[in-house]
FILO-459607 format. One line per field, with one value per residue: residue number from 1; residue in three letters; x, y, z of N, C-alpha, C in turn. Coordinates in nm, 2 decimals, m for minus. Each point is the difference from the previous one (the first is absolute). Layout:
REM FILO-459607
kolgu (NUM_...)
marpa (Ala_...)
nu (X_...)
nv (Y_...)
nw (Z_...)
cau (X_...)
cav (Y_...)
caw (Z_...)
cu (X_...)
cv (Y_...)
cw (Z_...)
REM end
This chain:
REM FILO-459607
kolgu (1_2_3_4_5_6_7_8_9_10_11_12_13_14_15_16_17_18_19_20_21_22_23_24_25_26_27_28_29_30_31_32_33_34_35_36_37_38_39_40_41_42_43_44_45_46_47_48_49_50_51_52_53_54_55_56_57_58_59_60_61_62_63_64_65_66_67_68_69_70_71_72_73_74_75_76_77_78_79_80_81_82_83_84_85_86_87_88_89_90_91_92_93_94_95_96_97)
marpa (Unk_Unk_Unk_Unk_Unk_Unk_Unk_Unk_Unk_Unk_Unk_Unk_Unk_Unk_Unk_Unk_Unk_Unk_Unk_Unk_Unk_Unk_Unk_Unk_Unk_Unk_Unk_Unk_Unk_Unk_Unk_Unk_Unk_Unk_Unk_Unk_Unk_Unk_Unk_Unk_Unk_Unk_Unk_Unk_Unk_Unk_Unk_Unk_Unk_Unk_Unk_Unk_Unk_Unk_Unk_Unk_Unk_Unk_Unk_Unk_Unk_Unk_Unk_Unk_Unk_Unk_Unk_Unk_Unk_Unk_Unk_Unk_Unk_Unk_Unk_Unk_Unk_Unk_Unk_Unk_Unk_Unk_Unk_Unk_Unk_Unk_Unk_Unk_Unk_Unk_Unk_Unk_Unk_Unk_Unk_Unk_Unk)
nu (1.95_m0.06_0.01_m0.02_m0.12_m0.05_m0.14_m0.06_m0.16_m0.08_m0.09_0.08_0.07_m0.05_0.10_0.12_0.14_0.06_0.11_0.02_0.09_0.08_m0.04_m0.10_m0.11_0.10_m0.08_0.07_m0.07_m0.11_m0.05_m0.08_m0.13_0.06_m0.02_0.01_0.07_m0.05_0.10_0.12_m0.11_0.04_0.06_0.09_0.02_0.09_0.01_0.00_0.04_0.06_0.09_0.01_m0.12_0.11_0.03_m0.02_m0.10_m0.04_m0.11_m0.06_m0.10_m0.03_m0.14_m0.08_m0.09_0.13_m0.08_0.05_m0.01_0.18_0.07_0.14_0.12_0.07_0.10_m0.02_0.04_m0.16_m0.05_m0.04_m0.07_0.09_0.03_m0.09_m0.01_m0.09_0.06_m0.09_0.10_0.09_0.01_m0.09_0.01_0.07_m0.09_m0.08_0.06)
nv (2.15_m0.13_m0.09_m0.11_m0.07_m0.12_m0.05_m0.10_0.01_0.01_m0.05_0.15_0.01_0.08_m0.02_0.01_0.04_m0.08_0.12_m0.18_0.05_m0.15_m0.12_0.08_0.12_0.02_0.10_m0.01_m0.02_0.09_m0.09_0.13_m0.06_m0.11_0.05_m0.09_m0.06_0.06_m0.10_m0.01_0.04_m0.09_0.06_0.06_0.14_m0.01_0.19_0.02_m0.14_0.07_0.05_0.06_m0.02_m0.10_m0.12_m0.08_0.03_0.04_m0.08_0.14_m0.08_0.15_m0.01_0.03_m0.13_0.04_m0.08_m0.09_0.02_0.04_m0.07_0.08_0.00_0.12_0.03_0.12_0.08_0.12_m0.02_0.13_0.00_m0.11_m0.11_m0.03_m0.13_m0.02_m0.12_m0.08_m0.05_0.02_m0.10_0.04_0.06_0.00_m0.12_0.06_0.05)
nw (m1.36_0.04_0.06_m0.06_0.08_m0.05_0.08_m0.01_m0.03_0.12_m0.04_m0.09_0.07_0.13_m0.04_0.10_m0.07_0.05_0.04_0.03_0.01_m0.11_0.09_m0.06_0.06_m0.04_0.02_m0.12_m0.02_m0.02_m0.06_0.03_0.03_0.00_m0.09_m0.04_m0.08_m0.12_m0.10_0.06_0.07_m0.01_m0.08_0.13_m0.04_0.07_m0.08_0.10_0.00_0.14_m0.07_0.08_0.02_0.05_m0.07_0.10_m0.01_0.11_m0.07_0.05_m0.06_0.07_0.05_0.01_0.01_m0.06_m0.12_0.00_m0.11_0.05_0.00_0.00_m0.09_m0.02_m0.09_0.05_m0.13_0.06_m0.15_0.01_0.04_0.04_m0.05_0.11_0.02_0.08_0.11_0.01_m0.08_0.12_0.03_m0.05_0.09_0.06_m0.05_0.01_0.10)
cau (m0.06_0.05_m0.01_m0.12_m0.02_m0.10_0.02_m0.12_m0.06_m0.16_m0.07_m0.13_0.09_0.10_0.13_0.10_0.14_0.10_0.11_0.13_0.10_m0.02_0.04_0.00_m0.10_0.00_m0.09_0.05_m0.08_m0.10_m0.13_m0.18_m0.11_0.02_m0.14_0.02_0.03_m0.12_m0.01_0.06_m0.03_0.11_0.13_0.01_0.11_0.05_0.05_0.03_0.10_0.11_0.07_0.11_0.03_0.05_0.03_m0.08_m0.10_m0.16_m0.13_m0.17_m0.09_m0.12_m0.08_m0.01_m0.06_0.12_m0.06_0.13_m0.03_0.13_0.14_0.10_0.07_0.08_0.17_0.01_0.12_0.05_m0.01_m0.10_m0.11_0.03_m0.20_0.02_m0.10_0.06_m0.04_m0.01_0.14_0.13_0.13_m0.07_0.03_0.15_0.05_m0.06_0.11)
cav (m0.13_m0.07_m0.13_m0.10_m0.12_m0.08_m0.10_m0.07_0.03_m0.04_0.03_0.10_0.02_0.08_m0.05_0.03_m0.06_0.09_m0.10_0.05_m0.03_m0.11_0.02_0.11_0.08_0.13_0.00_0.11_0.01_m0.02_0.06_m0.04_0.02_m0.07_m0.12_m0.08_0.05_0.01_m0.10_m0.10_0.04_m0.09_0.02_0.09_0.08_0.15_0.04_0.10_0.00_0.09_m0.06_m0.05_m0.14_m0.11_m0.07_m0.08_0.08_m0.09_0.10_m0.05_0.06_0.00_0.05_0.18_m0.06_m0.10_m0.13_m0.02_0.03_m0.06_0.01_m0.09_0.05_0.06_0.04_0.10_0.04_0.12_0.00_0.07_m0.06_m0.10_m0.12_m0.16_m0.08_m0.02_m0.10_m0.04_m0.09_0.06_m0.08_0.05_0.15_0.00_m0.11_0.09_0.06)
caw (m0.01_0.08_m0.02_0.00_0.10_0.03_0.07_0.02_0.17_m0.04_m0.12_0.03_0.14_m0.04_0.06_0.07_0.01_0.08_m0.06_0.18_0.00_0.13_0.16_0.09_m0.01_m0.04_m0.10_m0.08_m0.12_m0.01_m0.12_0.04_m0.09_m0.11_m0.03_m0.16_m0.15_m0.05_m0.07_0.08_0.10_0.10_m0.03_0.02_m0.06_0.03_m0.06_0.08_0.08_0.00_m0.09_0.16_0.03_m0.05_0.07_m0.03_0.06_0.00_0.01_0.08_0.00_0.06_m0.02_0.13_0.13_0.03_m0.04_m0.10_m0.18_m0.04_0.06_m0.05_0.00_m0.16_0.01_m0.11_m0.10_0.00_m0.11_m0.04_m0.08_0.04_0.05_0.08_0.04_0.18_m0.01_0.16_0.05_m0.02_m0.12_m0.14_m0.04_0.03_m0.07_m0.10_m0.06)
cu (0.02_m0.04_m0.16_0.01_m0.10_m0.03_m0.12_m0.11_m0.14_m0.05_m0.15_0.10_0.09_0.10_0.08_0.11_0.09_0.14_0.07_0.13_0.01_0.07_m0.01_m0.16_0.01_m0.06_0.05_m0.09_m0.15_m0.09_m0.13_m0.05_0.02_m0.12_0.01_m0.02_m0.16_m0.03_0.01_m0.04_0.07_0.10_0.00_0.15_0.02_0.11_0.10_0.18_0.14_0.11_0.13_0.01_m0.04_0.01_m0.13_m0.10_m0.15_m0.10_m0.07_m0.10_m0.14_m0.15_m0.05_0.02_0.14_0.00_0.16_m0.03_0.06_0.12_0.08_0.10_0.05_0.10_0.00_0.12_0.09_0.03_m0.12_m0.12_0.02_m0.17_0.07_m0.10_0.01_m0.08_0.00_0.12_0.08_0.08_m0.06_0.05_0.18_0.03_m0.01_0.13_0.12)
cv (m0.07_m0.12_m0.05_m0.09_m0.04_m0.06_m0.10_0.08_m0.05_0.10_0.12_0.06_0.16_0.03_0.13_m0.08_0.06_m0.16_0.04_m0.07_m0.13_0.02_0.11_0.00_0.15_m0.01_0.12_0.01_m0.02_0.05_m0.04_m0.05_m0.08_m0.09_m0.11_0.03_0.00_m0.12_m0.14_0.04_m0.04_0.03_0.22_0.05_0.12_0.03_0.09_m0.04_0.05_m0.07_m0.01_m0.14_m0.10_m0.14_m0.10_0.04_m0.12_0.08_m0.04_0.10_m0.04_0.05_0.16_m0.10_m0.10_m0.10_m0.01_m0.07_m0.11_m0.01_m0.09_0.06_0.05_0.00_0.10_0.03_0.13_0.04_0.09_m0.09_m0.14_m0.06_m0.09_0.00_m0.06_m0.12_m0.07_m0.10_0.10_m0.07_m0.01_0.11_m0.02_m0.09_0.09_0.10_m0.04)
cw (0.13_0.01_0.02_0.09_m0.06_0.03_0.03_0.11_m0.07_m0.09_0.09_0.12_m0.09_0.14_0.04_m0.04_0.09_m0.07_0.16_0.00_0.09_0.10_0.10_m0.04_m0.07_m0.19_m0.10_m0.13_0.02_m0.12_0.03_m0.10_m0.15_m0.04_m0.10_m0.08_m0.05_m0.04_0.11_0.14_0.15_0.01_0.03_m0.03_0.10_m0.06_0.04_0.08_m0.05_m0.12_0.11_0.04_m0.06_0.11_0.06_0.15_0.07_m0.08_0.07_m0.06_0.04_m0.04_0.07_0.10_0.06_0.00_m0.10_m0.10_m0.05_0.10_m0.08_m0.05_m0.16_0.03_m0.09_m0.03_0.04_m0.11_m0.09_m0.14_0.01_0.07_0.07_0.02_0.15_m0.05_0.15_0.04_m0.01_m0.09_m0.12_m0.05_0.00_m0.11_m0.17_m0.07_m0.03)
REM end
């Protein structure tokens, strides 16, 4: 199993996540090719994140053309099958847990 991200993007966009560790550029998680949900079209899921990490992460997501979708930030659990939600306030998210 491994963790869930969701996260707000345009409507029809099929998207790039990468999760980077703050204060730095180093990029430790990538899921291609995420398109929106069938129903809630705006709202994107990647299923794929490592159950390793944890802790409070940026997202960016992109288009092929590096058009940005989304940005903003999760705090993941490292918790297998575990959901968040990324939200564009850091103190949303930190306040959150």
């Amino acid at each position: 199993m491994a963790q869930i991200v969701e996260f707000p993007g345009p409507e029809g966009a099929t998207l790039d996540m990468r999760l980077i560790t703050p204060g730095t550029d180093t990029i430790v998680h990538t899921t291609s090719s995420i398109a929106g949900k069938t129903n809630d079209k705006t709202l994107f899921r990647a299923t794929d994140v490592a159950d390793s990490l944890s802790g409070l992460h940026r997202v960016s997501a992109v288009d092929s053309n590096g058009v940005v979708g989304f940005g903003g930030w999760v705090n993941l659990t490292g918790i297998a099958s575990a959901e968040h939600i990324a939200d564009e306030s850091r103190a949303a998210i930190l306040a959150a847990d």
